[in-house]
N, C-alpha and C positions, 0 to 999 in steps of 0.2 A: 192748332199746333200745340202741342204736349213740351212740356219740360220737364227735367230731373227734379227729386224731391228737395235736393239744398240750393237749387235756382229760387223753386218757390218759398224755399225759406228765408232765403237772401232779399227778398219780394218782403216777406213779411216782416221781416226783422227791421225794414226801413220804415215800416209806421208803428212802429213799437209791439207789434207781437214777443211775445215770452219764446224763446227756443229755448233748450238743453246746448249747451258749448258743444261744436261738432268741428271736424275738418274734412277736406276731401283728402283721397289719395288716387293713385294709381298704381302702386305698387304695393308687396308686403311689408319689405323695409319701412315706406315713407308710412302706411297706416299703423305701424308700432312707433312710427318717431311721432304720429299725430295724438295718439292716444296718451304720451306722456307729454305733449304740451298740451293737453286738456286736463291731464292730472284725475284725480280722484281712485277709487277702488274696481269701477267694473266697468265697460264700455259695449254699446252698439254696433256690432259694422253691417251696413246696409249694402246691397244690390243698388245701383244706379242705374235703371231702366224704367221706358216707359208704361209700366205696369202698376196697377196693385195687386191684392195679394200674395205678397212678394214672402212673408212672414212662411204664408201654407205650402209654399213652395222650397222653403228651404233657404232664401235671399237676403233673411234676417238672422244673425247670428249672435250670441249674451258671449260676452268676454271675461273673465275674470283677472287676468296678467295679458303683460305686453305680446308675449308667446301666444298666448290666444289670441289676440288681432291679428298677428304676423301670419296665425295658422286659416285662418278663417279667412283673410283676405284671399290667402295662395287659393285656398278652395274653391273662392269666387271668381276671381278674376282671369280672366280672358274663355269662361264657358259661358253656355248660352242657356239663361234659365225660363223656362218653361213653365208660366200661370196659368188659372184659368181666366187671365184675360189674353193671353196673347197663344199664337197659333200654335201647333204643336214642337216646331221646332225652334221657338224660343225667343227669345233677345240675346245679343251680344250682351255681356258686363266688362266694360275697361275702364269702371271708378267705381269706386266705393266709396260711402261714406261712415266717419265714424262718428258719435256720439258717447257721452256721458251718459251714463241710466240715473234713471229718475223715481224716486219713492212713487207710487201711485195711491191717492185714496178713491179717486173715480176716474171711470174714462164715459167723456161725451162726445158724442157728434156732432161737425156743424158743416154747413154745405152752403156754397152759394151757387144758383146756376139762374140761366136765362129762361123764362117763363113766357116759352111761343106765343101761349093763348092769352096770357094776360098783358102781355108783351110792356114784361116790368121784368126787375131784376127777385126773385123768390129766396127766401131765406128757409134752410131746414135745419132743425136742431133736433138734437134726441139726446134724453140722460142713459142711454145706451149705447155705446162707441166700443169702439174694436170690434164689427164687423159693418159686410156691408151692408148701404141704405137699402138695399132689396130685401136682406134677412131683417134689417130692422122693422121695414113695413111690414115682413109678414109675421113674425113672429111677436114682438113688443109695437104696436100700431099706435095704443094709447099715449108710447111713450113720443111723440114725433109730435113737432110745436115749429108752425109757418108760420111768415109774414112774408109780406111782397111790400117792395119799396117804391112809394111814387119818383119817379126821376126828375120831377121839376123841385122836389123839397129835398132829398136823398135822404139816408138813413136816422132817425133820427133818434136820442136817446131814452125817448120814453118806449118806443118798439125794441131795442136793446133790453129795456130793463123786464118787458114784459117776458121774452125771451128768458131773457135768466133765471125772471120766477117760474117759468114753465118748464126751465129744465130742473128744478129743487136747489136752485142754490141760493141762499144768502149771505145778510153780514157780510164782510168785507168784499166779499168774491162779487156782490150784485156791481160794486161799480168797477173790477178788474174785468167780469165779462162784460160791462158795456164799451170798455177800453176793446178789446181784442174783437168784438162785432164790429165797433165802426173802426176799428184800424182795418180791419177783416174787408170791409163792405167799400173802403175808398181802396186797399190795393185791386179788388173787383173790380171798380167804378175806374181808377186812373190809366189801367192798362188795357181794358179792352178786352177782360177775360169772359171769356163764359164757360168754366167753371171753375169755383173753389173747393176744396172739399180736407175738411182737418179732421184725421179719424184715427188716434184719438186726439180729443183734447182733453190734456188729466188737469185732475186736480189735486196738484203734489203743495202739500201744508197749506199753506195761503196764496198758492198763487194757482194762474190759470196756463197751461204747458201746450204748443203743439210739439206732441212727438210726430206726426207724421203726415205728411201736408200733400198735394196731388192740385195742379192747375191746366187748365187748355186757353187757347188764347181763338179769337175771332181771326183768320187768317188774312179778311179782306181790312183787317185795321193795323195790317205790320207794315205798311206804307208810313205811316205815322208813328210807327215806334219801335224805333231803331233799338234800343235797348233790347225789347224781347224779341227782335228779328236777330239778333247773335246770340240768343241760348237758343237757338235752335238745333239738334242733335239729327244729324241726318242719319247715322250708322245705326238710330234705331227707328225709322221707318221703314215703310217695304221699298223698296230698290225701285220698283215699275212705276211707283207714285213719286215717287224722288222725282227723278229723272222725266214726269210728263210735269208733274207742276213747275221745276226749273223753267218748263218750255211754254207756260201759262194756260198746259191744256187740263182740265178736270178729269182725274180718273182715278178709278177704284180697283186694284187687282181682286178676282176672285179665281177660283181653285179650276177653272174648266178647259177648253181647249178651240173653242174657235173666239178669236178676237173681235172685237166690233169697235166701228168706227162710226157715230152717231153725232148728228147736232140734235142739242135740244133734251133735258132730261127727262123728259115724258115721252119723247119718240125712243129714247134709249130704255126705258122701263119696260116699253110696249114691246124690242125687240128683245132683252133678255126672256123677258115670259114666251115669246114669243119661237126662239131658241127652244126653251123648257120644253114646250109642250112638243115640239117635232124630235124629241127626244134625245138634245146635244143638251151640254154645257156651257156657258159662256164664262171665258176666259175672262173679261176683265168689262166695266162700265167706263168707258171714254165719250165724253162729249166735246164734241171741237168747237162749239159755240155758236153762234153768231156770221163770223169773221170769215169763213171757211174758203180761204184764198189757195191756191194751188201749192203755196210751201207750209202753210198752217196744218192740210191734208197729208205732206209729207212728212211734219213733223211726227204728225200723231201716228202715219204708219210705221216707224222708227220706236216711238212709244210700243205700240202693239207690239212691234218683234223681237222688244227688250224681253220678252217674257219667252222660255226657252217650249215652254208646256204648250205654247200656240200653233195648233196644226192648217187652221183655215181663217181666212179674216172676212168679214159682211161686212158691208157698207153700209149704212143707210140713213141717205139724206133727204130731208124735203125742204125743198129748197124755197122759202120766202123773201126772207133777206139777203141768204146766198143765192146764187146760178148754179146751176148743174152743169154747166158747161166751164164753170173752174171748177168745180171738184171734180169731174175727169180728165183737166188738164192735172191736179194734185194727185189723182192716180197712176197717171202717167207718168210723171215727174217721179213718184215713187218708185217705180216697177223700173225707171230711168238710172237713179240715183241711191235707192235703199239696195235694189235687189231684192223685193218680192218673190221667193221661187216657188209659197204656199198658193194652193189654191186661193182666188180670192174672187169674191160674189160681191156684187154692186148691185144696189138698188134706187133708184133714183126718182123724185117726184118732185113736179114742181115748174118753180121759173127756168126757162129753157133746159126745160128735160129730153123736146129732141135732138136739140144740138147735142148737149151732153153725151147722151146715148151712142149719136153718132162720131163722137169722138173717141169713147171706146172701141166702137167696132173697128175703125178706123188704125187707132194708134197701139189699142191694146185688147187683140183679137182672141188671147188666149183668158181674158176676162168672163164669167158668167155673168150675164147682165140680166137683173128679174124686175118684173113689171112688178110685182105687188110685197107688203111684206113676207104672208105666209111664204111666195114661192124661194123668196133670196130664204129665209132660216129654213126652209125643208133640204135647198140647193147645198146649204153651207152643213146642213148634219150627215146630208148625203156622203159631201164630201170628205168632213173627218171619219165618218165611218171607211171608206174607202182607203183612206190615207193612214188610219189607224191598224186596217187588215194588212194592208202591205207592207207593214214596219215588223207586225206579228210575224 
């Protein structure tokens, strides 16, 4: 799960991270009444979306008078801005942030994220900031300085201070960054984040500044923390993930047009490609799990047909822990209660697959029921191709 950038700064500002004075708004009025209760000669107003490169895109705006926040806000708010991390048609903006500007004499990098392989918490820094760690690695590489934290000791201060002399700093600044690393490293550690990332973080006279902060959180650990399960921003994810994870199902929209309905994420990998290669696209990665009870089945077909772009839907389950003979009753119950009127192909393997089988034919006759994977993804391209000509 993603937050907004003054959540995470809200985050950090509780274990003594340095920020710039900021306020949120919503409006043009309220970010000119926030800028002169920040006071000073020039202000910041930020885009509040889940993005970075927000700056390349036009999402960061330099103020110099109240009339320029007022102006800049109007600009921003209520369109939908368009990075090169998010899809072409953009994010919503309905807050901004404003900030105070800040002298800069350096901008660094610091990152924290989760380290699969070494399966520790990895720290990255670079005396290179303000862009991202992709350009950093490949253009300045020398300049990039890791350490990975044991989690039975956690961070500790002699790895902070190694850090700061590897990013060039000294005198007073070595023990301000060993402050903002381990303030840095226990808001990491206390929330359940996997990732941090502060870019930049300057260094205005003697002290050490993030101007601009970015966090994601562990989703299977908001059970236990209630706090960052309410910054959670739904009107900036995609609508079709919204709407299957409220319902505890796993899915991922992507840009195609026959839906799938999978347990198991490796049988769902095996049927996207599998899609690919008989020449469709598949509309979205759904896995129903485990659990695969005839209304868990109907929830997820309801998932699937949230998505307007889906022409055909394939099934395909193998059934271990599940029966086949409830997930044909969940197709049924579907085809009952959603109203299914797309083609849709079933494939079924497993514990009680004839029954199963026999319950489609049975209860739901205008089903295409395929013995194997290739023949359900050749059945279901067959089919949006068909359903695609006749629309034409």
């Amino acid at each position: 799960m993603d937050i907004h950038e003054y959540q995470a700064k809200e985050l950090l500002a509780s274990h003594g991270i340095r920020l710039p004075r900021g306020g949120l708004a919503y409006s043009p009025e309220q970010a000119a009444y926030r800028a002169s209760e920040i006071g000073g000669n020039g202000w910041v107003v930020k885009a509040q979306i889940h993005s970075g490169a927000r700056g390349k895109a036009g999402g960061v705006i330099l103020c110099n008078d109240e009339k320029d926040v007022e102006a800049a806000a109007d600009k921003l708010l209520g369109r939908r801005l368009a990075t090169q991390q998010t899809d072409p048609a953009g994010k919503l903006i309905s807050r901004i942030y404003i900030e105070e500007t800040v002298p800069i004499g350096r901008e660094l990098y610091l990152g924290f994220v989760l380290d699969r392989s070494a399966e520790r918490i990895m720290i990255v820094a670079s005396s290179s900031g303000g862009m991202e760690i992709e350009e950093i690695a490949e253009r300045v590489p020398d300049s990039i300085v890791r350490a990975i934290v044991d989690p039975g000791l956690g961070m500790q201060d002699f790895q902070a201070r190694e850090i700061a002399f590897g990013l060039g700093l000294d005198g007073a600044l070595i023990g301000k960054a060993v402050e903002t690393l381990i303030g840095c490293y226990r808001v990491f550690r206390d929330f359940d984040a996997s990732m941090l990332e502060i870019n930049p973080l300057v260094v205005s006279h003697d002290e050490l500044i993030a101007l601009d902060c970015k966090m994601s959180f562990d989703e299977n650990a908001l059970f236990r923390r209630a706090e960052i399960s309410e910054l959670r921003d739904k009107s900036q994810e995609d609508p079709r993930e919204t709407f299957a994870s409220d319902r505890g199902l796993s899915y991922v929209g992507l840009d195609g047009n026959i839906g799938c309905i999978i347990n198991g994420a490796g049988l769902a990998m095996a049927t996207l490609d599998m899609i690919k290669i008989a020449g469709g696209e598949p509309a979205n990665f759904l896995d129903i799990g485990g659990g695969a009870s005839p209304e868990r089945v109907a929830k997820s077909f309801r998932a699937v047909l949230a998505d307007e772009k889906v022409q055909v839907i394939l099934v395909n389950i193998f059934a271990g822990i599940n029966r086949c003979d409830w997930v044909a009753e969940g197709v049924v119950k579907a085809l009952e209660e959603v109203g299914v009127e797309i083609p849709l192909i079933v494939r079924l393997s497993g514990t009680k697959v004839e029954e199963g089988k026999a319950i489609l034919r049975e209860k739901a006759p205008r089903v295409v029921v395929a013995d194997t994977l290739a023949e359900a993804a050749e059945a279901a391209v067959r089919a949006w191709k068909t359903t695609a000509a006749n629309a034409a």
